[in-house]
Structures are given as structure tokens and as C-alpha cells.
N, C-alpha and C positions, 0 to 999 in steps of 0.2 A: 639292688644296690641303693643303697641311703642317701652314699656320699663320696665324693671322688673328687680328685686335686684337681684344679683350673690354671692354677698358673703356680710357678716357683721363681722366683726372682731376688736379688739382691738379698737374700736370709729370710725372705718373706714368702710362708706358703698361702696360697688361697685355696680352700677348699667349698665345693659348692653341694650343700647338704638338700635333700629333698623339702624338711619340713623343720619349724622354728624350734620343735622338740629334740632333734638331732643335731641343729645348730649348736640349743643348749648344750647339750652332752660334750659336743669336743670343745666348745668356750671352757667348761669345765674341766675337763683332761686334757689343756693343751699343754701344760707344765710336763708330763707323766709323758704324752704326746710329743712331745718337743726332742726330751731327754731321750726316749725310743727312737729318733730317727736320726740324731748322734751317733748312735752306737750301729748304725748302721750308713755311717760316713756323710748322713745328709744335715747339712748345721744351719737348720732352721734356727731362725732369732723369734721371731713372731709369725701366729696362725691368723689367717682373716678369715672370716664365717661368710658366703655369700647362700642367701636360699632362694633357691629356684623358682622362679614367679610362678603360679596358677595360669596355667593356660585359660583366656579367656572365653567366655560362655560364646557358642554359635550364635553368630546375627542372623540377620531375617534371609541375609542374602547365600550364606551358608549352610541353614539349615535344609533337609532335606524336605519338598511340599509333601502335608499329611494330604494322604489320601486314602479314601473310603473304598469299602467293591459298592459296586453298585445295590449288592442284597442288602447290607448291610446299613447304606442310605435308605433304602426304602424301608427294612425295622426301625431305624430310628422317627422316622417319619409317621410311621404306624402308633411307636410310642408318645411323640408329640400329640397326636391328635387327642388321645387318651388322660394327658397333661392338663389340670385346670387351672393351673400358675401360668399366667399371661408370660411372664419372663423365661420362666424355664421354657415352655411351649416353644416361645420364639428363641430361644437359645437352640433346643434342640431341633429346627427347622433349620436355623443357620448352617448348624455341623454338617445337615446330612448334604448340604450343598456342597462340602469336601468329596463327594463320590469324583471317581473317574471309571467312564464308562471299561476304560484295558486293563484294570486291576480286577483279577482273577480268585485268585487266592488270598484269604485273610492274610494279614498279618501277626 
């Protein structure tokens, strides 16, 4: 579903669309729109467009902790040593410290 009614009041529909593209559309057809729910006994005067905010991205304290298997820490480890970029090396020494010894199975 795109788009679905939120409120009808005093001749006034609001409708809340998923995305600003969809918005457009019924800003567009709300004359064609308007006339169509007339004739179905409902006398809308005017349409509001409201779009549905983007749920916001996971914070640190909602994301779930990454964690490593432990084989998988010690490959990367294996690869660091291998690594002659000071930064990457210590980059990928950092990650493998994400291991937790009870994860079992990759992900």
C-alpha cells in the first residue's frame, strides 16, 4: 500500500502517502480525485498530502553488537600479520578483537 486516509474532517481529507513520488501523483489527481468521492456520497473540498517520515537509522545503543567466531578472529589476524600497510594491519587487528568466544556458527 502507497497510500491510505489519516484523517477526514470538515471536507478536508488527509491522506498519508509512503514516498514524495506518490505525494506528487495525488496533488496531481486530487480534482479527478475529489470528483470520484462525490459520487460516492463523500464531499471532500480539499486533499492534504502528508509523507511518511523515514524511520531513522539504528543508534549505537540499538544496533545489534558485531561479533566475530572466534576462527574467524584468528583468520583475520593471520591476514594482518601478512599486511605491510601499518594502518590497514592495525585496522584489521582491531576488527578481530570483535571475536566472542559463544559464537559458533558464522554468520
Amino acid at each position: 500500500m502507497s497510500s491510505w486516509p489519516l484523517l477526514f474532517t470538515s471536507g478536508r481529507l488527509v491522506v498519508f502517502v509512503q514516498s514524495a513520488a506518490h505525494g506528487h501523483e495525488i496533488r496531481h489527481r486530487a480534482p479527478s480525485l475529489l470528483k470520484a468521492l462525490a459520487q460516492h456520497g463523500i464531499h471532500a473540498t480539499h486533499i492534504t498530502v502528508k509523507t511518511q517520515p523515514h524511520s531513522p537509522p539504528p543508534t549505537r545503543a540499538t544496533r545489534q553488537p558485531f561479533r566475530l567466531s572466534q576462527k574467524t578472529a584468528e583468520q583475520i589476524v593471520q591476514l594482518a600479520e601478512a599486511v605491510d600497510y601499518p594502518p590497514l594491519r592495525e585496522s584489521l587487528l582491531n576488527l578481530s578483537k570483535c571475536a566472542d568466544p559463544a559464537v559458533i556458527l558464522e554468520r
